[in-house]
C-alpha positions, -999 to 999 in steps of 0.1 A, spaced: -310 -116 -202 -307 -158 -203 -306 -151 -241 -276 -129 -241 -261 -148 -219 -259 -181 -243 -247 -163 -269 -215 -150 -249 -213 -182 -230 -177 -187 -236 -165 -152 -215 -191 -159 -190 -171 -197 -187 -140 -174 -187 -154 -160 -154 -158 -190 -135 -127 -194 -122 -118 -162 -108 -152 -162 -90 -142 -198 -74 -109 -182 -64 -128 -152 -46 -157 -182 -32 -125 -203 -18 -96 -183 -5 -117 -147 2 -150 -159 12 -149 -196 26 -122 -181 49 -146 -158 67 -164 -190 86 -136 -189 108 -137 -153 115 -161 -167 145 -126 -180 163 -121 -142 169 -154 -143 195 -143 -180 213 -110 -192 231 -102 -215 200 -87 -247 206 -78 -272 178 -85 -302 193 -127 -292 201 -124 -273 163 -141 -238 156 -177 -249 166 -164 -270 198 -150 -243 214 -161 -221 239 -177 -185 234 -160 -158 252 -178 -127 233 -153 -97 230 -128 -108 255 -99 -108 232 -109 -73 215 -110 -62 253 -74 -72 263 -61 -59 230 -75 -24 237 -69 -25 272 -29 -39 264 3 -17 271 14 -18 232 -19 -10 216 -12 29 213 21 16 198 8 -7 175 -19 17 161 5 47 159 30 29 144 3 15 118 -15 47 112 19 66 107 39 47 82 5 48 61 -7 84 67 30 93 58 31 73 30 -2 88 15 9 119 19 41 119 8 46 87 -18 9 90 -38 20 125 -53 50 106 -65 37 88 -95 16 112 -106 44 141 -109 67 111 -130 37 103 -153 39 142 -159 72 146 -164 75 117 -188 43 130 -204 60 161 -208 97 153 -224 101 157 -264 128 133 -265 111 98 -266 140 82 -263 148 97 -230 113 88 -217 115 52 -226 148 54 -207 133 75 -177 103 43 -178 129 14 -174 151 28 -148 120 37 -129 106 3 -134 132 -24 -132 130 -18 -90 93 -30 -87 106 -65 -100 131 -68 -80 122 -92 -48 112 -78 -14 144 -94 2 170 -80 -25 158 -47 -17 161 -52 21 197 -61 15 203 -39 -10 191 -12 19 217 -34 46 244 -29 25 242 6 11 233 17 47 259 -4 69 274 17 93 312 3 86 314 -1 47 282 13 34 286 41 9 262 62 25 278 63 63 313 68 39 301 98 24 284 112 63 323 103 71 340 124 46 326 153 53 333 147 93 303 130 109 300 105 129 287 68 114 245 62 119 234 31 122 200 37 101 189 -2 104 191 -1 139 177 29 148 139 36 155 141 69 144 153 61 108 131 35 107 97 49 89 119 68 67 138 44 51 109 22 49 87 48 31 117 65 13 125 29 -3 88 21 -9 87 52 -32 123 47 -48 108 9 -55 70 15 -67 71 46 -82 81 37 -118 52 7 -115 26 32 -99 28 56 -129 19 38 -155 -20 38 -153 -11 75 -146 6 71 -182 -24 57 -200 -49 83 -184 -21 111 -200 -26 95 -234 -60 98 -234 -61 135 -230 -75 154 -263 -45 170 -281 -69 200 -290 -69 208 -254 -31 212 -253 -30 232 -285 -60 253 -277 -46 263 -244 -14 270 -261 -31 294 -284 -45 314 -255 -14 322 -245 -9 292 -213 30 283 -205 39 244 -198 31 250 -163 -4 261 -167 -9 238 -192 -4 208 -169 -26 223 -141 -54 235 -164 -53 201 -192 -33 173 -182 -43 172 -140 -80 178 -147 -74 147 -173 -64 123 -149 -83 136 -122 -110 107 -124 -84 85 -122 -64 97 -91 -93 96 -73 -100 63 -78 -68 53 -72 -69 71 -36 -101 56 -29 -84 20 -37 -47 35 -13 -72 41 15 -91 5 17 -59 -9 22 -51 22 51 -44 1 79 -21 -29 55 14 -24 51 43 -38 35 42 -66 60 71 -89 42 92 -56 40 83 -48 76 92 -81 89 123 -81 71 141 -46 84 123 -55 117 150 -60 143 149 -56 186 168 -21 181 141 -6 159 107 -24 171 93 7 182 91 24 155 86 -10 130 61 -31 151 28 -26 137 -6 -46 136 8 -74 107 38 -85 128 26 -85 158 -2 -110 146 25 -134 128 41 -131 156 15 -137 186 -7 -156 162 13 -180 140 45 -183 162 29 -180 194 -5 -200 184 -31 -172 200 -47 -178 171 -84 -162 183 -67 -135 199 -46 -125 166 -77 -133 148 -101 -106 166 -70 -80 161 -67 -89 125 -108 -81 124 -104 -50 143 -81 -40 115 -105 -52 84 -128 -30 103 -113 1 101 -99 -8 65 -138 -14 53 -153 18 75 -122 44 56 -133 28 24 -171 35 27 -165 72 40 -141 81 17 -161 66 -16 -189 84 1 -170 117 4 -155 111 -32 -188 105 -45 -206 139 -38 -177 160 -38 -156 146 -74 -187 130 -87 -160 97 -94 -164 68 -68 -161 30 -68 -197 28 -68 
């Protein structure tokens, strides 16, 4: 094995600084992870100060907005799943599907050119279009004789212009692994299926999903390790005191207890209880994935 290894010596050199970059920012960090089990205090530092077990993970559990938090967390991504991962997969088909190649390179770009756009153009692309005195939107409510909503402010609106906009933003970047799998599909499949008589429909539930089925998987295995994370810039950004109980979930509420507040061990044993769930979800559902699809991470 040492052998092989001097003679590709060069891409194992390749690979040393991606695994420093894991060893310093994703692995060094968990040292402090300990501050989540003490009452930190930064003039004692992490091993000066004093040990108060699971104090802080009691008077999370035990607080008045920890249903709220957790709903609010577990809604926007269980809604998401459910409604935005489809997305992608029915684009990469349709674009899969058009003759004219000119019209799928144009379907691509448009789809695209949102992802690249930053997180706080889209939040005011979303303030403008939705205002409720000159936005087009509220214009168009008012010509055919409603009344104004103010979707920004309101809780209700809240998770679905958040996820709506996630889709409209992600979707175009999202399908192209979806894309790729699609190419790699055996033509004779198409054709033979075609022979036997199977209309576009069938041939896209029988050829093309099966194709990509690998794929998807893994993809949903990858969506659910991240469960309990959202779009915490986004979040923060359409976050205002008329909406916060809908849009306060786990990631603001530790910026701001944590950073703005300084209860740094407190925010810190929250921000492990959501790792927590993030790693347990990951292991069942690569489990799950792994006897029932035969495809898992490992």
């Amino acid at each position: 094995m040492l052998g092989r290894m001097a003679k590709r010596f060069d891409l194992y050199l390749m690979l040393l600084l991606p695994i420093a970059w894991y060893l310093l920012f994703h692995y060094g960090p968990l040292y402090g992870l300990q501050i989540a089990f003490k009452d930190f205090n930064p003039g004692k530092g992490i091993g000066g100060s004093e040990w108060v077990g699971f104090d802080h993970f009691q008077r999370f559990f035990e607080s008045y907005y920890f249903e709220r938090l957790l709903w609010n967390t577990l809604s926007i991504n269980l809604f998401s799943l459910l409604i935005a991962f489809p997305v992608p997969i029915i684009l990469a088909l349709i674009v899969n599907e058009l003759r004219s190649k000119s019209f799928s390179k144009w379907l691509q770009n448009i789809t695209f050119i949102p992802h690249f756009m930053s997180v706080v153009v889209i939040v005011g692309i979303l303030s403008v279009f939705l205002s409720p005195n000159t936005g087009p939107v509220n214009k168009l409510i008012e010509a055919f004789g409603g009344e104004p909503i103010r979707f920004m402010e309101s809780a209700g609106w809240f998770k679905t212009i958040f996820i709506s906009s996630n889709i409209w933003q992600n979707m175009g970047w999202q399908s192209i692994i979806y894309i790729a799998a699609l190419s790699g599909v055996n033509p004779q499949l198409y054709e033979a299926a075609k022979m036997d008589g199977a209309s576009r429909l069938r041939r896209i539930w029988h050829v093309s999903l099966p194709g990509i089925v690998p794929v998807i998987v893994i993809l949903l295995i990858l969506d659910i390790g991240h469960f309990m994370d959202v779009g915490f810039e986004k979040i923060l950004l359409m976050q205002n005191n008329l909406n916060l109980e809908s849009s306060d979930v786990i990631s603001t509420f530790v910026y701001t207890t944590g950073i703005l507040n300084g209860e740094y061990s407190y925010t810190a044993a929250i921000g492990l209880f959501n790792s927590l769930i993030n790693l347990t979800l990951l292991l069942l559902v690569n489990r799950f994935a792994r006897r029932t699809a035969e495809t898992s991470l490992w």
